[in-house]
N, C-alpha and C positions, 0 to 999 in steps of 0.2 A: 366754498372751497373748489366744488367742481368751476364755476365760472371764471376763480383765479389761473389755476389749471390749463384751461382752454386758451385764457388771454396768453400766458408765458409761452404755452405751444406756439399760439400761431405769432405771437412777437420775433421767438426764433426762427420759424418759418420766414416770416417774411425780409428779417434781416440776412437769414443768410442768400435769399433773392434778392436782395439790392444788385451787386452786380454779377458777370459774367466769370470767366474763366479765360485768362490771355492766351491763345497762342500763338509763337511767331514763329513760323518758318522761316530756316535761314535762309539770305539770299541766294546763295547757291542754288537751293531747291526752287526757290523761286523760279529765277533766272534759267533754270535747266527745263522748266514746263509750263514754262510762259507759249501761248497760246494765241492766236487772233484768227476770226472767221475770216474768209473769203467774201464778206457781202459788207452791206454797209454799215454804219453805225446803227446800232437798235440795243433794246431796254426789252426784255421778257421777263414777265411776271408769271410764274410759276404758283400754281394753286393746289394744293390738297384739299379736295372735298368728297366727303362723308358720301359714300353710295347710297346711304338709306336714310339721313336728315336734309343731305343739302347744304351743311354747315361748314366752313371750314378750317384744317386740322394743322396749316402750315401753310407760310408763303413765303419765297426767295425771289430776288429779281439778278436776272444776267445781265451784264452789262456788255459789250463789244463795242469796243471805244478802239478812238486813234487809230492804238499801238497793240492792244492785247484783251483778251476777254477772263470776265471774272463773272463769278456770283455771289451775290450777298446773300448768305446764309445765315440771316439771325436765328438764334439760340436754336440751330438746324445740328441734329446728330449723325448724319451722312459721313462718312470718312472714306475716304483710298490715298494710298499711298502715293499716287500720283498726280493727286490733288493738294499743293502744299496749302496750307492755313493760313492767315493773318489776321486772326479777331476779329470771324466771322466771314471773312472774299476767301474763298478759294480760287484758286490761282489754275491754269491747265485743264480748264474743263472742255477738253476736246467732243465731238461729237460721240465717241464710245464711250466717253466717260460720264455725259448729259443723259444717256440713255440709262445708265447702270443707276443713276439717280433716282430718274423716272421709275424704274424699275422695283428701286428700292421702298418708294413712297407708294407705287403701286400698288394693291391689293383687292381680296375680294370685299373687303370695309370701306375703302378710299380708292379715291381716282384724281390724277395729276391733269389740271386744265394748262396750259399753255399758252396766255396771250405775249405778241412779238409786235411791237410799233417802231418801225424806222423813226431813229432823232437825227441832227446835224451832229457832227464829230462835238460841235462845242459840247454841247445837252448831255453826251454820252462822257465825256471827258469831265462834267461837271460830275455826275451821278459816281465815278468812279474814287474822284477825290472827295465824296461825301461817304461812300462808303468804305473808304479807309479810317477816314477819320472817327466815325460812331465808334469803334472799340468795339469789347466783348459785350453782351446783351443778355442779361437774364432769361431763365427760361420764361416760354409764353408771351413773348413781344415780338413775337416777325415782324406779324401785320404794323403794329404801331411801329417799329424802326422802320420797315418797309415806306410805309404811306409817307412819314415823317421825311424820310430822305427824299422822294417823290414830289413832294409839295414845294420841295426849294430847287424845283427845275422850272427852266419856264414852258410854258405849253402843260403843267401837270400841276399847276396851284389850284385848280378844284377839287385834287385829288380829298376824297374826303378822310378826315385822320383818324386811325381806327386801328382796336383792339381784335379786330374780326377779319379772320383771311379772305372769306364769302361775301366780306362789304366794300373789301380793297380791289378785290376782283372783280368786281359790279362797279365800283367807281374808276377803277382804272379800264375797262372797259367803253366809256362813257368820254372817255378824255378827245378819242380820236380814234381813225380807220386800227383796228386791230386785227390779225392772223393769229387766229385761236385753233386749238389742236387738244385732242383728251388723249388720253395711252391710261387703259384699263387692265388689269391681270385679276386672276382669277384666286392668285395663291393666297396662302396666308401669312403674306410678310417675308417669309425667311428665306429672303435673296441678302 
């Protein structure tokens, strides 16, 4: 009985993680905080890892393409208002608003690593319409949407594909020259 029990839990469990949750920001909002650096096209892989394991807790990659900079936030719970959604890219993540991020994933548990690798506009234009297109993400799949969309760049097919934010950010490390940065805080979360 007890074994029947455990099986129906985790059946419902895991179907109702099959998929994600849609959001779409209307174009309006879109189009009202749409955003683009001032530098060149580049691809930053964003890492949460454990201050006392080493493991990692989250991983999002920015994209700064063409026309406009995004970030792929799978199954990421981060929100502002000035960040519209689309199933997963948030849209206007200006440099105050990349910080409020950092800030937020911050703590005295976790710490946000930050790798940055200049691509050509193509690479960066590719990764953008890869990440519109993946949808909403179940929880606990960063890494693997992350890596996965990675692997169908070119210059990033060794990327190795993985369940593990600490194995995406060692393999994406590994791809080519990267600009790595950590931002640590002390608090306990509640920014």
């Amino acid at each position: 009985m007890i074994l029947r029990v455990t099986f129906l839990v985790l059946t419902v469990f895991a179907l109702g993680a099959c998929g994600g949750k849609s959001i779409w920001a209307p174009d309006e909002a879109v189009a009202k905080r749409a955003y683009h650096a001032n530098e060149a096209p580049y691809l930053m892989l964003k890492t949460m890892i454990s201050n006392r394991t080493g493991a990692g807790g989250h991983a999002s990659l920015v994209i700064n393409g063409p026309t406009q900079l995004v970030m792929y936030d799978p199954a990421g719970r981060w929100f502002h208002s000035w960040a519209p959604e689309r199933n997963e890219v948030l849209f206007g993540m200006r440099p105050e608003l990349m910080a409020q991020y950092d800030s937020f994933h911050a703590r005295d548990t976790h710490h946000v690593v930050t790798q940055k690798v200049f691509v050509s506009p193509e690479v960066a234009q590719k990764a953008m319409q890869l990440a519109f297109a993946k949808g909403p993400s179940p929880d606990a799949l960063c890494a693997q949407n992350v890596s996965s969309l990675l692997r169908e760049l070119p210059g990033f097919d060794t990327i190795e594909q993985t369940y593990f934010p600490a194995k995406l950010m060692a393999s994406f490390g590994e791809t080519r020259i990267v600009q790595t940065t950590k931002h640590f805080e002390n608090d306990e979360g509640k920014n």
